[in-house]
C-alpha positions as CSV (number, residue, x, y, z in Angstrom):
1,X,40.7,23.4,50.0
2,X,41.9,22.8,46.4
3,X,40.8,25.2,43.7
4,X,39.8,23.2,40.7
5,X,39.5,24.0,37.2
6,X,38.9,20.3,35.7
7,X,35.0,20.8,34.9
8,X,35.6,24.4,33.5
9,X,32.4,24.8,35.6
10,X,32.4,26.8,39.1
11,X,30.0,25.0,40.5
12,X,31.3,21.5,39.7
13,X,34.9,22.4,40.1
14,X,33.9,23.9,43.6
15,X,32.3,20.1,44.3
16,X,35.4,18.8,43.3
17,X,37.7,20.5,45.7
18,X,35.7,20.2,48.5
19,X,34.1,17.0,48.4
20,X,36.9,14.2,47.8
21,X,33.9,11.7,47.2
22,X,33.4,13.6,44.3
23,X,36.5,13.6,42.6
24,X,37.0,10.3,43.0
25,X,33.9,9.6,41.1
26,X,34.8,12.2,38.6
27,X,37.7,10.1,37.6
28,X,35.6,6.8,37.6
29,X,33.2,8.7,35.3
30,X,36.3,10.0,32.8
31,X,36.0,6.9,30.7
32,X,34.9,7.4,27.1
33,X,33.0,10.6,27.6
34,X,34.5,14.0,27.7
35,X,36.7,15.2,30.2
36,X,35.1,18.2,31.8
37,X,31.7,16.7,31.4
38,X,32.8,13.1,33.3
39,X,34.0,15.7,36.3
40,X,31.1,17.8,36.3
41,X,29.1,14.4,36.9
42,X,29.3,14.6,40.4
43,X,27.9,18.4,40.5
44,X,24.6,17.2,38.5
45,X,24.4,13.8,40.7
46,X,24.4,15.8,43.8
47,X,22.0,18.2,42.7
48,X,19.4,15.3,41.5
49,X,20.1,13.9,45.0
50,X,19.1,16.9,46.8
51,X,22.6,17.2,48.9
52,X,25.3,19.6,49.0
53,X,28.1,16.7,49.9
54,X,28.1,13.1,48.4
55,X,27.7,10.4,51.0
56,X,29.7,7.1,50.4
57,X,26.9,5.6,52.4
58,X,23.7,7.1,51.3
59,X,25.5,6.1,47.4
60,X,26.3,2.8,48.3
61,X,22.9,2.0,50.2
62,X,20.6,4.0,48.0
63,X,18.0,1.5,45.7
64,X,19.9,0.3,42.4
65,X,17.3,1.6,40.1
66,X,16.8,5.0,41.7
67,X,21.0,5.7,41.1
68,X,20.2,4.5,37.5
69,X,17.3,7.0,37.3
70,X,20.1,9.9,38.8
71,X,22.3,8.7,35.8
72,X,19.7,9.2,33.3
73,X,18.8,12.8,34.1
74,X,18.6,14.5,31.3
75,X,20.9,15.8,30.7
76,X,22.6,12.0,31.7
77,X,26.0,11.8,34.2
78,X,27.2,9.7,31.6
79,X,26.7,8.4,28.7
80,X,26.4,4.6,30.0
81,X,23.8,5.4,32.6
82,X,23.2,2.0,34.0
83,X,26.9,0.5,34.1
84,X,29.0,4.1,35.3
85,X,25.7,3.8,38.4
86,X,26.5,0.5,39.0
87,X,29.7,1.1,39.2
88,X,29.6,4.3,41.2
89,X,27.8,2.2,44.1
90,X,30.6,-0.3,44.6
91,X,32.5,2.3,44.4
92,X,31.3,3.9,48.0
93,X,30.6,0.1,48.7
94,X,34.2,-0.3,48.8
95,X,34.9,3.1,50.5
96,X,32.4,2.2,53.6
97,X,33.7,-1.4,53.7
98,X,37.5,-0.3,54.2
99,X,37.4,3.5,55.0
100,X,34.6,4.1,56.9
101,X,32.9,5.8,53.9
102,X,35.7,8.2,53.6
103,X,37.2,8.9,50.4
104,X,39.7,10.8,51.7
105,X,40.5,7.5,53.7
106,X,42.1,5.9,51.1
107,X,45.4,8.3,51.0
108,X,44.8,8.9,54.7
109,X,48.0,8.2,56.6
110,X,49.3,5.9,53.7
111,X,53.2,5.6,54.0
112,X,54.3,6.0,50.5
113,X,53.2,6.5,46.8
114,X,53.2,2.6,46.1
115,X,50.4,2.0,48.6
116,X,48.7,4.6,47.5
117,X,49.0,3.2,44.0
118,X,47.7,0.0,45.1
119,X,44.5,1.3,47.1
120,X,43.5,3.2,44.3
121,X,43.7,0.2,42.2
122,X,41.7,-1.6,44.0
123,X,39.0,0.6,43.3
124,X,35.8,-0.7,40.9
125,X,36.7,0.9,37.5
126,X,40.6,1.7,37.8
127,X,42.7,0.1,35.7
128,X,46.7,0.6,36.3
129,X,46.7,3.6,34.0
130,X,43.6,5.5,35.9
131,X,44.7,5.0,39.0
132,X,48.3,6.3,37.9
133,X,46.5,9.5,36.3
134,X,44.8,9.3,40.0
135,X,47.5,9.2,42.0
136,X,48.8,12.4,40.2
137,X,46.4,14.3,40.3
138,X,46.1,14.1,44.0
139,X,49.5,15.0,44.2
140,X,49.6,18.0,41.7
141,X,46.3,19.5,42.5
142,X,45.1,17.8,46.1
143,X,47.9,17.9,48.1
144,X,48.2,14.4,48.6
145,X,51.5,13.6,48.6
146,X,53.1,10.8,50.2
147,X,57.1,9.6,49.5
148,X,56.9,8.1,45.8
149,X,53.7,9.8,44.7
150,X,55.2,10.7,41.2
151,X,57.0,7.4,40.4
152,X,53.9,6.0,41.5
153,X,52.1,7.7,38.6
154,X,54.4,7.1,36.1
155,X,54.8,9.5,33.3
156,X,51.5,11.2,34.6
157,X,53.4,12.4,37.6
158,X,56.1,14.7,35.9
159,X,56.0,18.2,36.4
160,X,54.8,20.3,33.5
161,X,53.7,17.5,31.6
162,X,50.1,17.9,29.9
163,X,49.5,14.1,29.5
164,X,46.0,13.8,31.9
165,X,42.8,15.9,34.0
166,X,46.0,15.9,36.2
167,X,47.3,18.7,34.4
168,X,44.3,20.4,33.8
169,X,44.2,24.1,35.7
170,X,42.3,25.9,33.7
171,X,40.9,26.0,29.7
172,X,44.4,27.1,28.3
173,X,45.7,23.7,30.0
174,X,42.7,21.3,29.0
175,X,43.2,22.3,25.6
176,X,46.8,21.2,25.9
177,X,46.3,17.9,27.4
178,X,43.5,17.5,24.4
179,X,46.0,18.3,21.7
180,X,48.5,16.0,23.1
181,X,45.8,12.8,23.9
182,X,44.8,13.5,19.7
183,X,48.6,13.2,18.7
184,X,49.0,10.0,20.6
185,X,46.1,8.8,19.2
186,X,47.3,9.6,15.8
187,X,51.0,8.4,16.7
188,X,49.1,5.2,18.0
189,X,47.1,4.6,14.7
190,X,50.6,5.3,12.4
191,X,52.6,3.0,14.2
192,X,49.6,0.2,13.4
193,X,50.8,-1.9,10.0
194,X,48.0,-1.8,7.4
């Protein structure tokens, strides 16, 4: 089992290793909310579920407005309740559809790093670049790795780099990747013409 250090929480980061439901849905949730927060997400939804392991199923088939109401908390799983729920359950819709429920079912016997790629993109919620910083950290810190896995995520799959949650082991390392998202950003901003 993975040891995990993305949530900088034991609890959640223990979720995260264990339960690949969970980190998949701790990447959906890393979208404009912080980092370790998005991947303790699954911890707090589990916990407002009443289960020690997400279900793809119960998820998927649970009523709409009680997942909302999990979202909400407080403290909330996110800070778009209603869409990230929404989201989450066609999500584990997909996952029963095509892998029997199975998160783990989507890297499951897959022959290379380009299939891979192109199940996680077909996930609700994962655009190229997510599922790129996916496919990496599956392969850095899951042990998922297939022929290809790092030219499949791109840039995101080079060792050493501290570019996404991929690279995130620990606070030391999370601070890094922070630093370098804010100098992108900045980089991004100077290269705009006024």
């Amino acid at each position: 089992m993975p040891q995990l250090r993305i949530a900088q929480d034991p609890a959640a980061d223990d979720l995260l290793g264990r339960d690949p439901l969970a980190l998949l849905l701790g990447m959906l949730l890393d979208q404009q909310f912080p980092m370790e927060r998005a991947f303790a997400g699954p911890r707090l939804l589990a916990d407002r579920m009443g289960v020690d392991t997400l279900s793809a199923a119960g998820l998927a088939d649970a009523d709409p407005g009680q997942v909302v109401t999990w979202f909400r908390g407080p403290p909330a799983v996110h800070r778009y309740p209603g869409s990230m729920a929404a989201r989450t359950q066609a999500l584990c819709r997909l996952l029963v559809d095509r892998h029997d429920g199975r998160a783990e079912g989507l890297w499951a016997g897959v022959p290379d790093g380009a299939t891979l790629l192109r199940r996680v993109r077909e996930l609700p919620g994962f655009g190229e670049q997510k599922a790129r910083i996916l496919v990496a950290l599956l392969g850095k810190q899951y042990g998922v790795t297939p022929p290809g896995w790092r030219e499949a995520a791109g840039d995101y799959g080079q060792e050493g780099s501290r570019r996404s949650v991929a690279d995130v082991t620990g606070p030391e390392s999370l601070a890094e990747v922070r630093a370098g998202k804010q100098e992108a950003k900045r980089a991004a901003r100077a290269a705009v013409p006024s």
